[in-house]
PAMARMI-740242 format. One record per residue (C-alpha): x, y, z. Coordinates in pm, 1 decimal, padded with zeros to 6 digits. Layout:
BEGIN
ATOM  X  Y  Z
...
END
This chain:
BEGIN
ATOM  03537.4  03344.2  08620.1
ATOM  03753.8  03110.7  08780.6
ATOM  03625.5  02793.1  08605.8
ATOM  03927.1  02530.5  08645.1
ATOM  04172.8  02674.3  08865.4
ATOM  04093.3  02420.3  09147.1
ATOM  04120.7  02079.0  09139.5
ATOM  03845.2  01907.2  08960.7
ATOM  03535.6  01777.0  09197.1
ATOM  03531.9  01467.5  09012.9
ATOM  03807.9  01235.6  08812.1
ATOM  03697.9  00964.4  08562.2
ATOM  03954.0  00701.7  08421.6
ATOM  03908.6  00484.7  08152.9
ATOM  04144.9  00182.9  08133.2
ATOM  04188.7  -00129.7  08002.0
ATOM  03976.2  -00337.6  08234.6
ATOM  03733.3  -00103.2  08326.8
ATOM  03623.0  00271.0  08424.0
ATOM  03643.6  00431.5  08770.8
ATOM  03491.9  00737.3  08893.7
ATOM  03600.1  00910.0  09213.6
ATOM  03511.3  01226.8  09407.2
ATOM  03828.3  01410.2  09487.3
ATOM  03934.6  01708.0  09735.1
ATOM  04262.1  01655.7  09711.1
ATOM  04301.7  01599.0  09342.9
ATOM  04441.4  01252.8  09329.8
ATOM  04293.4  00937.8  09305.0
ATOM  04419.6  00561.4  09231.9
ATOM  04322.4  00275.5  09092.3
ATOM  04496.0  -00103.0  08997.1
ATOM  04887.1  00022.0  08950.4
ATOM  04744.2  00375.4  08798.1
ATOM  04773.2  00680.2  09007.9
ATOM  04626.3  01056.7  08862.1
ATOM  04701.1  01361.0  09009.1
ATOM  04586.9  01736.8  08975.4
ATOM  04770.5  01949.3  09146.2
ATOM  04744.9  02355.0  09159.0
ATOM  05056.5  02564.2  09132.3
ATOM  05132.5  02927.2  09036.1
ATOM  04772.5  02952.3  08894.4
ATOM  04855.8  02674.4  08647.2
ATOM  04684.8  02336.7  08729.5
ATOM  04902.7  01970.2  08677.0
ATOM  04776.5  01688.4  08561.8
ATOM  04969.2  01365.0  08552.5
ATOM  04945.9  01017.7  08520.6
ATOM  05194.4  00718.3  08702.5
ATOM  05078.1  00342.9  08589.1
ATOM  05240.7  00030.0  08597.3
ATOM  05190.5  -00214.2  08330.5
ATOM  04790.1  -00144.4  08302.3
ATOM  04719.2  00060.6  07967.3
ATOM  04537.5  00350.9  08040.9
ATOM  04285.0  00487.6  07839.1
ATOM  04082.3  00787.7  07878.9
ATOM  04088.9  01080.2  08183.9
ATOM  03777.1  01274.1  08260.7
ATOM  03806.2  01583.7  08484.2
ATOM  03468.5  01718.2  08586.7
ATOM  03418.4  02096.7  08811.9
ATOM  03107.6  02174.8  08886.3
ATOM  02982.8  02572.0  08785.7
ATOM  02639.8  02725.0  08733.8
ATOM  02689.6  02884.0  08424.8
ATOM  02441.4  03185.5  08273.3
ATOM  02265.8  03034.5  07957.0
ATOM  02326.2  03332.2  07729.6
ATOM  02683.8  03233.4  07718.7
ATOM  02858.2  03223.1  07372.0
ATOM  03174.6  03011.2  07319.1
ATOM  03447.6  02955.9  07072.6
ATOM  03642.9  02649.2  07053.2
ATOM  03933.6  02543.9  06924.1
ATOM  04014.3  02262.8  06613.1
ATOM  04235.3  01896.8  06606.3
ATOM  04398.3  02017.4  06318.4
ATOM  04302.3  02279.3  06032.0
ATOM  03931.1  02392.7  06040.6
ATOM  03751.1  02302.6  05761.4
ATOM  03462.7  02586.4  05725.0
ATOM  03328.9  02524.8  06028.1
ATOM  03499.6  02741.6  06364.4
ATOM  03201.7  02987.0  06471.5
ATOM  03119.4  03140.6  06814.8
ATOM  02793.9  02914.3  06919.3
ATOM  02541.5  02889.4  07212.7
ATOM  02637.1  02656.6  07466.8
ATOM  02596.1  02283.0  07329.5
ATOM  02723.7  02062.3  07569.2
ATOM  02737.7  01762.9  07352.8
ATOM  03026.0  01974.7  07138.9
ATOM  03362.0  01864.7  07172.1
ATOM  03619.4  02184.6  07151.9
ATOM  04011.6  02065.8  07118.4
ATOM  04237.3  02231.9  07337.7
ATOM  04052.8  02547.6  07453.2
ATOM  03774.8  02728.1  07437.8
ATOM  03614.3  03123.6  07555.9
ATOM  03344.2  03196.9  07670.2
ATOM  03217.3  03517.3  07666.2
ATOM  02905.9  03636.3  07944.6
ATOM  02828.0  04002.9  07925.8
ATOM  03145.3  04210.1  07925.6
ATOM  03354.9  03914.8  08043.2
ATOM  03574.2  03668.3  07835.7
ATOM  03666.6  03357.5  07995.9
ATOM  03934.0  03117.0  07838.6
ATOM  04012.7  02806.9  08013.7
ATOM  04272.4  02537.5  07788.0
ATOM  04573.4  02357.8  07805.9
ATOM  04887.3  02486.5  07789.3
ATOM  05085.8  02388.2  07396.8
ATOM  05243.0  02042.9  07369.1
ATOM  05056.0  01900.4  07617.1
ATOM  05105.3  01463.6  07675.4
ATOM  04694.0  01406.0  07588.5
ATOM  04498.3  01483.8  07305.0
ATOM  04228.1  01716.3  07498.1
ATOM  03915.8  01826.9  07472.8
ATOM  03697.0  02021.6  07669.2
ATOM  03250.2  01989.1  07694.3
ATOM  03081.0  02277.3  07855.9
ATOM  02673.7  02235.6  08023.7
ATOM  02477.7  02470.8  08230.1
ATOM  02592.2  02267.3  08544.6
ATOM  02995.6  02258.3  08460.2
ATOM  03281.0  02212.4  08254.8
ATOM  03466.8  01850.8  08149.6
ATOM  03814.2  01770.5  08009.7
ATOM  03868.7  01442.6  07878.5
ATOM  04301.0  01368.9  07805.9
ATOM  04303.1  01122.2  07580.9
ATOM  04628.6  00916.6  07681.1
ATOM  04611.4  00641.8  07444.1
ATOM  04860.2  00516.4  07210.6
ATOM  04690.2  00474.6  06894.1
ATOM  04327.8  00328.2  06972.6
ATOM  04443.8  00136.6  07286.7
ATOM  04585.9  00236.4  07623.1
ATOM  04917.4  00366.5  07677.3
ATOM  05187.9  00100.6  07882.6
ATOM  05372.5  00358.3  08077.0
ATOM  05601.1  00117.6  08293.5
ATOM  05633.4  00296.3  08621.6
ATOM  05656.7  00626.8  08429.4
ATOM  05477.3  00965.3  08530.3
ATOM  05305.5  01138.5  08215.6
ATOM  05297.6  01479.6  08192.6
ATOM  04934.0  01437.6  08052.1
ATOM  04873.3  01866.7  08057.1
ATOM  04874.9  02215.0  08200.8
ATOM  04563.9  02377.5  08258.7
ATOM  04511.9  02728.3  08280.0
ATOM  04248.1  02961.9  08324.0
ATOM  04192.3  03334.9  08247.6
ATOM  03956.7  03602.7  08273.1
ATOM  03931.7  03961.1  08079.1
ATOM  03689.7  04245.6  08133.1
ATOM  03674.7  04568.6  07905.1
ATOM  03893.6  04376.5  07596.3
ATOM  03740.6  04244.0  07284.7
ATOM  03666.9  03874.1  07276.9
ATOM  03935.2  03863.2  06992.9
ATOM  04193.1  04032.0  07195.9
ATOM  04103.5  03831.0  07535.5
ATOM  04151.9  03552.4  07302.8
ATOM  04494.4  03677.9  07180.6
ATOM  04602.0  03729.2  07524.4
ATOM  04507.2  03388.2  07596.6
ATOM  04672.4  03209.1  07353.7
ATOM  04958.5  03412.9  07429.4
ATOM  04914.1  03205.7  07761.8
ATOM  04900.3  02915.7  07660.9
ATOM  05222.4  02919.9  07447.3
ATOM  05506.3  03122.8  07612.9
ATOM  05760.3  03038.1  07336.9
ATOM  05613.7  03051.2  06984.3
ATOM  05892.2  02959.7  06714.2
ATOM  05823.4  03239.7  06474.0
ATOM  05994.2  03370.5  06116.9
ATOM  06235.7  03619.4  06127.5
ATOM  06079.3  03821.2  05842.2
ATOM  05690.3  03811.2  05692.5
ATOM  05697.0  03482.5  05476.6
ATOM  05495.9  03495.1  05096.8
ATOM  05537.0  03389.6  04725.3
ATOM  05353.1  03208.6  04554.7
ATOM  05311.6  02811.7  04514.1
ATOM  05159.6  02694.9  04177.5
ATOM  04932.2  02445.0  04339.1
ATOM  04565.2  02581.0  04256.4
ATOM  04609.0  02585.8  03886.0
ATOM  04841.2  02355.5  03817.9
ATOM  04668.6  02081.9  04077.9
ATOM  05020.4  01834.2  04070.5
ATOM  05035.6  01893.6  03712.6
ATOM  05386.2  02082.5  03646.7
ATOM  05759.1  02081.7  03558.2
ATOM  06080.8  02229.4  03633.0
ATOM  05984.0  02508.2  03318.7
ATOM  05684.0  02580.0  03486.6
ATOM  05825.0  02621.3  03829.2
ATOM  06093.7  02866.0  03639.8
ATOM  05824.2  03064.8  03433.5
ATOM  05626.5  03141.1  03779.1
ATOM  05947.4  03210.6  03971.4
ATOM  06049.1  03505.3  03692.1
ATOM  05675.2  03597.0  03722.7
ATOM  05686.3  03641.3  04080.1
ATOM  06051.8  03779.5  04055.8
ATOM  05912.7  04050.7  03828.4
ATOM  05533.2  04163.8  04094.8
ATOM  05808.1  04179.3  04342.8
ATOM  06073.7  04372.1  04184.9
ATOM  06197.8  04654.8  04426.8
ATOM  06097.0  04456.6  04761.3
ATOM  06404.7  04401.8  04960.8
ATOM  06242.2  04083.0  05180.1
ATOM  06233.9  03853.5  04884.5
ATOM  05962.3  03644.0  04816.3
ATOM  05939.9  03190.9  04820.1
ATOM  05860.5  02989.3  04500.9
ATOM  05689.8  02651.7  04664.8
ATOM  05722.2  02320.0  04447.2
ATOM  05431.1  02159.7  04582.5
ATOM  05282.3  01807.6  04533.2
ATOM  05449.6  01696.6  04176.3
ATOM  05821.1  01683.5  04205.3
ATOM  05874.5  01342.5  04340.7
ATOM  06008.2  01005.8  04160.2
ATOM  05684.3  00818.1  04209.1
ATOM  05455.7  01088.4  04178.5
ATOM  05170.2  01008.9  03932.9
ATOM  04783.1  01102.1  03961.5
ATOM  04673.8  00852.9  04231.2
ATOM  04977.7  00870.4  04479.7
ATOM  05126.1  01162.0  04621.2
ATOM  05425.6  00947.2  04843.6
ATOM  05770.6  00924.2  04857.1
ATOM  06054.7  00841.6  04807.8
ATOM  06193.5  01203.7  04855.6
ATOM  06558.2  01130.2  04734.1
ATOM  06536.2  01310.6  04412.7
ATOM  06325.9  01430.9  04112.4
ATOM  06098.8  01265.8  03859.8
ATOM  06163.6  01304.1  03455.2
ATOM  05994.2  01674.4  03486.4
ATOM  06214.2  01736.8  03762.0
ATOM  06552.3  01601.0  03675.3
ATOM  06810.3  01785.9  03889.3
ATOM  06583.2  01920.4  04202.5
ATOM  06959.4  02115.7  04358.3
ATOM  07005.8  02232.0  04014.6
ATOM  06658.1  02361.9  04017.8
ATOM  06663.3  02551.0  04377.6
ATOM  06982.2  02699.7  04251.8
ATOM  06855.8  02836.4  03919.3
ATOM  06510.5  02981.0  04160.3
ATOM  06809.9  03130.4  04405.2
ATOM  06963.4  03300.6  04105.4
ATOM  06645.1  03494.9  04008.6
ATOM  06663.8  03664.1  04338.8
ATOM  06351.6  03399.8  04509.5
ATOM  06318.0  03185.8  04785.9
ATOM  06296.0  02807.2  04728.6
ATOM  06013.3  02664.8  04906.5
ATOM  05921.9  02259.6  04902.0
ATOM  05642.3  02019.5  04976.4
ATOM  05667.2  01706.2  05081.7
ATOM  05455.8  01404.9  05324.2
ATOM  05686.6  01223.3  05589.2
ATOM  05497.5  00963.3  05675.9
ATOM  05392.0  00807.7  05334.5
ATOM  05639.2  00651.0  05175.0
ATOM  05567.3  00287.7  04961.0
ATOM  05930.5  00244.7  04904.5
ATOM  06035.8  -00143.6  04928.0
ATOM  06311.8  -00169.2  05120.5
ATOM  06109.2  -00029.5  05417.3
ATOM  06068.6  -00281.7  05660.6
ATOM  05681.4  -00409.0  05758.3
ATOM  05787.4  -00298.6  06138.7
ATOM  05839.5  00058.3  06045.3
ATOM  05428.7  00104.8  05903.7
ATOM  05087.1  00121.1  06066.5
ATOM  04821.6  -00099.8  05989.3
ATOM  04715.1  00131.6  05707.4
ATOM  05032.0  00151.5  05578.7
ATOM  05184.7  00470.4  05652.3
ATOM  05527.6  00493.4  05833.4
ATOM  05479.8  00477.8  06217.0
ATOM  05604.6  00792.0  06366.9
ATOM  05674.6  00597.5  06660.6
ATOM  05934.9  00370.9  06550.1
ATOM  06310.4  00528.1  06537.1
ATOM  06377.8  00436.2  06203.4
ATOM  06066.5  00627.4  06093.7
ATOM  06200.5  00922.9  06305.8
ATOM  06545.8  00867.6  06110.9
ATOM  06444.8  00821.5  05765.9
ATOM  06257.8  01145.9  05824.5
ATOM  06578.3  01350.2  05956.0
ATOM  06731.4  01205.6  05650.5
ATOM  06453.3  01355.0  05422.7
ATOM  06471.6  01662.7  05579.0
ATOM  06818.5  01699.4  05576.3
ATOM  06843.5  01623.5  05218.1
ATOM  06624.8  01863.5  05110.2
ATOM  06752.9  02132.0  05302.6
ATOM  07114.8  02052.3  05152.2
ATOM  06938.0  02072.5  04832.9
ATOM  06885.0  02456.8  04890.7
ATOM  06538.1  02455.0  05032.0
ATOM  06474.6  02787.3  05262.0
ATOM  06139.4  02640.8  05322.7
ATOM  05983.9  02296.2  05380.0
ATOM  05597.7  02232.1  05416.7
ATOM  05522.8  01900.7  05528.8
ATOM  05178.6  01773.2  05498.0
ATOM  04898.7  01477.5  05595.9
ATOM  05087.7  01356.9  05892.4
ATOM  04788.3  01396.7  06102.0
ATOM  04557.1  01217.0  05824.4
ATOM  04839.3  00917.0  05823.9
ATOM  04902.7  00885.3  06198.5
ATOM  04528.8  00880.3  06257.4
ATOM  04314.7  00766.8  05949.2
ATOM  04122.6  01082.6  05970.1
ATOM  04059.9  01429.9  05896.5
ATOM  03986.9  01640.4  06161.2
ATOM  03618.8  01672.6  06039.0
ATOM  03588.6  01348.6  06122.5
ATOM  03785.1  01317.6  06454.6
ATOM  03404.9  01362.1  06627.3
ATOM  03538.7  01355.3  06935.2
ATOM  03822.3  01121.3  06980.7
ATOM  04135.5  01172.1  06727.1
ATOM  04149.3  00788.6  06611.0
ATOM  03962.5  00458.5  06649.5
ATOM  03979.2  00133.2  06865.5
ATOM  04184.0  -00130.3  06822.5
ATOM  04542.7  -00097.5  06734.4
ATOM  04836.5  00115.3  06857.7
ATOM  05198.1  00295.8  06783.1
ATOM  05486.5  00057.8  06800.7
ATOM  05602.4  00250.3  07098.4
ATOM  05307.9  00133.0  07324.9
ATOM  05491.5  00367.6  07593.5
ATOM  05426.5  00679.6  07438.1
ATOM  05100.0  00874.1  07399.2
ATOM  04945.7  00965.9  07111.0
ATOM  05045.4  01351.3  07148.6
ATOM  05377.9  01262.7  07259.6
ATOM  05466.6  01089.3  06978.6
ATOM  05332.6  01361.4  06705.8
ATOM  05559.4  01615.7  06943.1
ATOM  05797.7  01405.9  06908.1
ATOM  05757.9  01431.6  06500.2
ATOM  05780.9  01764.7  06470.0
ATOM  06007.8  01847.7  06705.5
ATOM  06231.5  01525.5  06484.7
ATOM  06149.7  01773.8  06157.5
ATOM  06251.9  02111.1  06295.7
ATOM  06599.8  01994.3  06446.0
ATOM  06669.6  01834.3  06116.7
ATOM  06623.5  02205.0  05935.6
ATOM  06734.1  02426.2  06217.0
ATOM  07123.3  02421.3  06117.3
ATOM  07000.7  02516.6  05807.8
ATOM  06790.6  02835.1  05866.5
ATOM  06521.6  02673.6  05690.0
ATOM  06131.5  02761.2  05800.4
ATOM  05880.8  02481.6  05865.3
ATOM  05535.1  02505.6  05746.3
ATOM  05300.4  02240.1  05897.7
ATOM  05020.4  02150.6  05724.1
ATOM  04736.5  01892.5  05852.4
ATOM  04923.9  01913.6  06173.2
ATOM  04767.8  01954.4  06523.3
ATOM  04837.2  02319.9  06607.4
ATOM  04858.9  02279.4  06950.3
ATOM  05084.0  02012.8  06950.6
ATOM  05280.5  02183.4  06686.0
ATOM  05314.4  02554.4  06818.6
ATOM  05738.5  02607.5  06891.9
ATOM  05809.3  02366.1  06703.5
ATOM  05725.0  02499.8  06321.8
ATOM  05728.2  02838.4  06235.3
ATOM  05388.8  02878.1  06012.3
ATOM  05086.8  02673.5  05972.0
ATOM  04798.3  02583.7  05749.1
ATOM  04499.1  02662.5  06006.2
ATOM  04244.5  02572.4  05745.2
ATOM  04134.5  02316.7  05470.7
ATOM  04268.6  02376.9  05088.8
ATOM  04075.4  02709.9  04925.4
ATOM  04050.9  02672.5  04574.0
ATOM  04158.3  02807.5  04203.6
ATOM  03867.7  02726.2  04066.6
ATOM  03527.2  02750.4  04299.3
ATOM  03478.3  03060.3  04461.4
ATOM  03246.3  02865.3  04758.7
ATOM  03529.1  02700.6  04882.6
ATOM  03776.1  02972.9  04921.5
ATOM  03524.3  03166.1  05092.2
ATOM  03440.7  02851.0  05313.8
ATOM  03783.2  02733.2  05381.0
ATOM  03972.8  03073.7  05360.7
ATOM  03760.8  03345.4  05532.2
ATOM  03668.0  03154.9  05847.2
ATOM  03993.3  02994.5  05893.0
ATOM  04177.9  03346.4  05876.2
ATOM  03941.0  03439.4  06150.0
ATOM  03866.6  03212.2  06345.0
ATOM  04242.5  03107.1  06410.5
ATOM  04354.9  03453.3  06397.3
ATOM  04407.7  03482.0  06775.4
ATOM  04731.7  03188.9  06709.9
ATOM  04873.5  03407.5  06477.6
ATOM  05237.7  03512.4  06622.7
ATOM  05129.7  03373.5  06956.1
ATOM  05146.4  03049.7  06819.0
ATOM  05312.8  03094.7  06514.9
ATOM  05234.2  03290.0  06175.0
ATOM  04901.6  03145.8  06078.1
ATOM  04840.4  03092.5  05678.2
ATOM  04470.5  03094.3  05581.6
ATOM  04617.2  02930.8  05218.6
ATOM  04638.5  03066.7  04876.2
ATOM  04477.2  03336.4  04689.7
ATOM  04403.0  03106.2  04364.0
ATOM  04298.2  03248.4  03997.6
ATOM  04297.4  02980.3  03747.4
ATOM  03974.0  03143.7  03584.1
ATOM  03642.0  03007.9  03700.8
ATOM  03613.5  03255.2  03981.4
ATOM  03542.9  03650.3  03870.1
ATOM  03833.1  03882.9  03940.2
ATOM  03622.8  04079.2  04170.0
ATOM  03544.7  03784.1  04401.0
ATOM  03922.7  03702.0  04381.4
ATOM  04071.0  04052.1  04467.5
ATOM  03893.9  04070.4  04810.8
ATOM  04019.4  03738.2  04940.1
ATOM  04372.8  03878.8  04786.5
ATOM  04318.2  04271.6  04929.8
ATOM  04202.7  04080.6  05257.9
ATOM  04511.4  03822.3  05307.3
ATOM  04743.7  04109.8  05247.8
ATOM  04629.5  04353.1  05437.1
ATOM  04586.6  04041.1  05743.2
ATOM  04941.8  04023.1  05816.5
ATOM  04947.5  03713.0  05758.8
ATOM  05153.1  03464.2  05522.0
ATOM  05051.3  03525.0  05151.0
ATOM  05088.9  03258.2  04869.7
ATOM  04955.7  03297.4  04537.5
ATOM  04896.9  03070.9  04239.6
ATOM  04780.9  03184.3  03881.6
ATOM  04726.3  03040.9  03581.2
ATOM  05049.1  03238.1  03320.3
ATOM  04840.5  03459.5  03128.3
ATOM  04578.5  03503.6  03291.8
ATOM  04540.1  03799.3  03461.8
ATOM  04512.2  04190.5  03266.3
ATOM  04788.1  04421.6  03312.6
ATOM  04570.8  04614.8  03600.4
ATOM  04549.7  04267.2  03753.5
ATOM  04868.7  04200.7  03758.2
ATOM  04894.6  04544.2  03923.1
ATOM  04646.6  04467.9  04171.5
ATOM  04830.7  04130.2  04248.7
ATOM  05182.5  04318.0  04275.3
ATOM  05017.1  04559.9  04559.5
ATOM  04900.1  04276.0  04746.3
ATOM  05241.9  04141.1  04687.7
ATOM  05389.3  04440.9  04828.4
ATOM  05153.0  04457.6  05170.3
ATOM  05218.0  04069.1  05227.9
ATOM  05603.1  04154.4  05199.4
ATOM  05584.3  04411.2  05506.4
ATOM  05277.2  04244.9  05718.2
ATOM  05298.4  04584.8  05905.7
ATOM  04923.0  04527.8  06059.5
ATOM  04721.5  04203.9  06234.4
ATOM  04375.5  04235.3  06118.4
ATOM  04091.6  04174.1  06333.4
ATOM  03779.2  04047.6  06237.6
ATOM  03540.8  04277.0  06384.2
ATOM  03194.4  04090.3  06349.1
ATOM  03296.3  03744.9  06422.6
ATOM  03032.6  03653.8  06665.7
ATOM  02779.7  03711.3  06444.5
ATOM  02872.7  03519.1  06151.8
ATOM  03123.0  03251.0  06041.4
ATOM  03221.5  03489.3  05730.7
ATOM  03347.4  03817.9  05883.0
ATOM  03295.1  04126.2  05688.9
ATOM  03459.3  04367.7  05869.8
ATOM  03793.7  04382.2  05946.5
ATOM  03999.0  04637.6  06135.2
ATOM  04381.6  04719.0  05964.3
ATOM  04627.0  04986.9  06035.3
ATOM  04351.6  05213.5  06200.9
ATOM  04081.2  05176.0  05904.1
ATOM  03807.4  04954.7  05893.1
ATOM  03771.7  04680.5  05561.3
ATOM  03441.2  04560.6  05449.2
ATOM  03412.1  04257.6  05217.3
ATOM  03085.7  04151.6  05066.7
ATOM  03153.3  03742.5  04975.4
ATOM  02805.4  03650.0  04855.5
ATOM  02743.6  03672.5  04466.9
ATOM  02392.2  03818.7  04340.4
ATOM  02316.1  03437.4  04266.2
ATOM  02375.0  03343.3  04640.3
ATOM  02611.6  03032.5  04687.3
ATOM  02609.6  02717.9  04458.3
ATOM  02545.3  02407.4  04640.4
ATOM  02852.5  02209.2  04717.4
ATOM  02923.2  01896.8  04930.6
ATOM  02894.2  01876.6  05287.9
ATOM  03097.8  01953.3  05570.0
ATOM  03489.8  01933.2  05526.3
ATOM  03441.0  01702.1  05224.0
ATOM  03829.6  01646.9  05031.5
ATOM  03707.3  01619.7  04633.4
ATOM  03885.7  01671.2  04337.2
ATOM  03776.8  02004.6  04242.7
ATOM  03894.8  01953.8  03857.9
ATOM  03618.0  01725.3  03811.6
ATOM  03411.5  01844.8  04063.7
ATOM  03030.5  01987.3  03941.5
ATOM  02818.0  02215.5  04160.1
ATOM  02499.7  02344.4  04038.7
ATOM  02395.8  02725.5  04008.9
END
């Protein structure tokens, strides 16, 4: 179903000063000093943007198509999903990021944007035709591009007959990035995060390295110990910022430390947040009105190299960096319903796009660790923005230690929903397998047997002590799977429900129930962030 591979019947622009709407058979249209083109080559459709000194907002590409109303689609997220990716109807008031399939009879359809595109994009689908709005603002106000041409995306467009929706939608991811930036082995360990909640030491971290050192005895691709949210000199329980230039009093020689995790035979993994940072002798210029640092600005960019660097000189084989979405942006990507950000103030680069200037982030982050060899794990980052340029991402919201709900909510559907970016974008973690003892063993050891038998990345975090000795045994197999990642599971019934139950793995077939006798206890709504130490839910 060719749905975009022409140039679109109608083109929409937003800018400061007013809106335009043209009919087009050529696919180019101007207005004031702005000129957009759409332009079809190799089966891959162009769109760019030339302005003068006019700051241009919004883009809206509209092609008309009588679609079939028992169409189901799947679309894609901003950032991680938060319990809520699902095949649905068609609702054409839904905004889908980047991509989306639809499936009609025994044809898939994907139509999306090719990775690292110069617009935050989403696309609306109605019985009478599809629309992609490129977001090419700076912030919340047009982007100044001086005379230049944005590269605002790449549109391409794909049909499969006789494939599974999830393999059309493999196939079509593997489209839309042509150069993932993937591991050279399967990455897991554990990361002490969902028991310990920012609560730790250097002791700890050594106790749960020799624990993992000893469930993965025998396993020639060695394991990562992740220091996550705790380690840093101003770390306390209401700010999780930099600095990022050394330890705290329960972390008093951090090189010391990654040397001491080497020596056990681990991997030393580390988290950290770029872009908040409260230190003084950062200068106003260098922060956004909220006051995180402006990834814009070069002395952001080079105080970030600089943290990088350091802590890959420190020893670190892995860095996870984390909220940089949340701190460019001022949301989550629940919230981001449909653009991204809102009104009213901008980057300090007013020439760069919003997407150009997160690209130009992470692509800042991995050339800082690539003479190093060390892997980059992006978490609240924008996947498609992201994909080559970090080599494993958090595709959903934090699972939990502690409430059973929320793993299944966060965990489950992220693993397969975003399953079709795994190694086509770039290894996909669905996040930790947590036991800090509220949730029964039972309910526990199929989100474990499940994760390691996904091929995915596996982390782990237990509370020491509390799993039996035929737990332990249990965790050491899934261990053991996650080390080799010799299968990519597929979640067989995933157009029928948001929770898959069957999965297919190495030829067999896996079936999970997640629902206790009770049924689920009522927790908050829809991609809520709470402090699940404190947190109370009922039943």
């Amino acid at each position: 179903m060719d749905l975009v591979r022409r140039t679109p019947d109608l083109v929409m622009l937003s800018y400061e000063g007013g809106e335009f709407a043209e009919y087009t058979q050529n696919g180019r249209v101007e207005k004031e000093d702005i000129q957009i083109e759409a332009q079809l080559s190799d089966g891959v459709l162009a769109v760019s943007v030339t302005a003068g000194t006019t700051p241009v907002r919004l883009i809206k590409l509209r092609w008309k198509a009588a679609l079939p109303a028992d169409v189901s689609i799947l679309g894609d997220a901003w950032e991680r999903t938060y319990g809520d990716a699902e095949w649905r109807k068609m609702v054409p008031y839904r905004a889908m990021p980047w991509y989306f399939l639809l499936q009609s009879g025994d044809e898939v359809t994907g139509c999306g944007v090719k990775v690292r595109a110069g617009a935050m994009c989403f696309w609306q689908v109605d019985p009478a035709g599809v629309t992609l709005w490129l977001d090419v603002r700076c912030g919340g106000e047009g982007v100044i591009l001086n005379g230049r041409t944005l590269k605002a995306a790449e549109l391409v467009n794909e049909t499969y007959t006789g494939l599974s929706a999830y393999e059309a939608a493999r196939r079509f991811c593997g489209v839309m990035c042509t150069d993932p930036l993937l591991p050279a082995s399967p990455v897991y360990g554990s990361n002490n995060w969902y028991y310990a909640y920012g609560n730790s030491s250097e002791q700890e971290i050594l106790a749960d390295t020799d624990y993992l050192a000893r469930l993965t005895e025998g396993l020639e691709n060695r394991p990562y110990m992740v220091i996550d949210d705790c380690w840093q000199p101003a770390h306390n329980s209401t700010y999780n910022g930099g600095p990022w230039n050394g330890g705290n009093a329960a972390f008093p020689d951090m090189p010391g430390l990654v040397q001491k995790i080497r020596s056990k035979g681990v991997k030393a993994g580390v988290w950290f947040r770029p872009l908040l940072d409260n230190s003084e002798e950062i200068p106003a210029a260098w922060r956004l009105p909220s006051g995180a640092l402006d990834p814009s600005h070069p002395g952001v960019l080079n105080r970030v190299r600089e943290d990088v660097t350091r802590l890959c000189e420190w020893g670190f084989q892995l860095i996870k960096h984390d909220f940089s979405t949340f701190d460019s942006f001022g949301k989550w990507g629940f919230q981001m319903q449909p653009l991204v950000t809102e009104n009213g103030w901008h980057f300090s680069d007013r020439g760069k796009t919003s997407a150009e200037i997160l690209v130009q982030l992470y692509r800042t982050i991995l050339e800082a660790a690539a003479p190093y060899g060390t892997l980059i794990l992006g978490c609240n980052t924008v996947g498609h923005l992201a994909a080559g340029l970090e080599h494993l991402q958090r595709t959903g919201d934090d699972t939990s230690g502690l409430l059973w709900e929320r793993t299944m909510r966060m965990g489950v559907n992220a693993l397969a929903f975003r399953m079709p970016q795994h190694r086509t974008f770039f290894d996909c973690d669905a996040d930790c397998f947590g036991a800090a003892g509220p949730i029964p063993w039972n309910f526990n050891r199929r989100w474990g047997k499940l994760l390691a038998k996904s091929g995915t990345p596996f982390f782990f975090s237990v509370t020491p002590g509390l799993l039996s000795a035929e737990q332990n045994r249990e965790l050491a197999g899934f261990l053991k799977d996650a080390a080799a990642q010799e299968h990519i599971a597929e979640p067989l019934d995933w157009q029928k429900t948001i929770f898959p139950q069957e999965w297919k793995s190495g030829g067999g077939v896996l079936r999970f129930d997640w629902y206790q006798d009770s049924g689920l206890r009522v927790v908050s709504g829809p991609g809520v962030i709470w402090e699940e130490r404190t947190e109370e839910s009922p039943f």
